[in-house]
N, C-alpha and C positions, 0 to 999 in steps of 0.2 A: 669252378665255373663262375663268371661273375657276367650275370647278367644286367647289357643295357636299360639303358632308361626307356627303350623303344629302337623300334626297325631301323636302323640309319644305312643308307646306302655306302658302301665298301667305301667308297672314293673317300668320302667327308670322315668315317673313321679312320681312315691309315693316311690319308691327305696325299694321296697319288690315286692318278686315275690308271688304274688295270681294264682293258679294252674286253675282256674275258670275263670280269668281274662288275660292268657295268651295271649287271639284272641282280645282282646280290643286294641283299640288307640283312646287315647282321643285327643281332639280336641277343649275342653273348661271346665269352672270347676266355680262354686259359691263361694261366699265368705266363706261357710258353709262346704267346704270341700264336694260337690257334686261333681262328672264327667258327665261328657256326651263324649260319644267314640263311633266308628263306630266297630262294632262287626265282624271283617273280617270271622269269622267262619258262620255266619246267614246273607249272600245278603249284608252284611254293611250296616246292618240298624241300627240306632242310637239308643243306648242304656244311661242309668241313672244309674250311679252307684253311692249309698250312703253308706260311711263308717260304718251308723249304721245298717244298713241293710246288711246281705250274700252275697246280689243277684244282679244282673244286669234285670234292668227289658226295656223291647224293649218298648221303646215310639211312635219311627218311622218307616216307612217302607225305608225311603228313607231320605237323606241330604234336599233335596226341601223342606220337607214337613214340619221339625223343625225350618227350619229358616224362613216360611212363618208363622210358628206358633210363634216364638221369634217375629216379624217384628208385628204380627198384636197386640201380649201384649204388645210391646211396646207405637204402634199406643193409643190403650187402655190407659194405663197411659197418656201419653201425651196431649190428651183427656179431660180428668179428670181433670190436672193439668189447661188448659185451662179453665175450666169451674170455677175454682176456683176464 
């Protein structure tokens, strides 16, 4: 996961304007060309947006609640990797 420098609206990261995508600002993105963006149109809850895919789909309710969910996968690998 490599997170932005800050919120930047979809458009000015992929540099096409997506009409679905206008309320988005991403905030982080995968090597696979995934986003993750706070959807300022729905509460700013955190949304996954995949280029293969049309849609924006809401993962989160809230900022807390994805990076406690990134912290504890991490925890998880880390884990694992110990255990090796």
């Amino acid at each position: 996961l490599y997170i932005e420098d800050g919120p930047t609206k979809y458009s000015v990261v992929t540099g096409c304007d997506v009409v679905a995508y206008r309320n988005m600002y991403v905030f982080a993105s995968t090597g696979s060309g995934v986003f993750y963006a706070f959807d300022a149109a729905n509460d700013w809850s955190i949304v996954e947006i995949d280029p293969e895919l049309s849609d924006a789909e809401v993962l989160y309710e809230d900022f807390s609640s994805c990076i406690l969910s990134q912290l504890t996968a991490i925890k998880g690998y880390v884990d694992w990797r110990a255990q090796q």
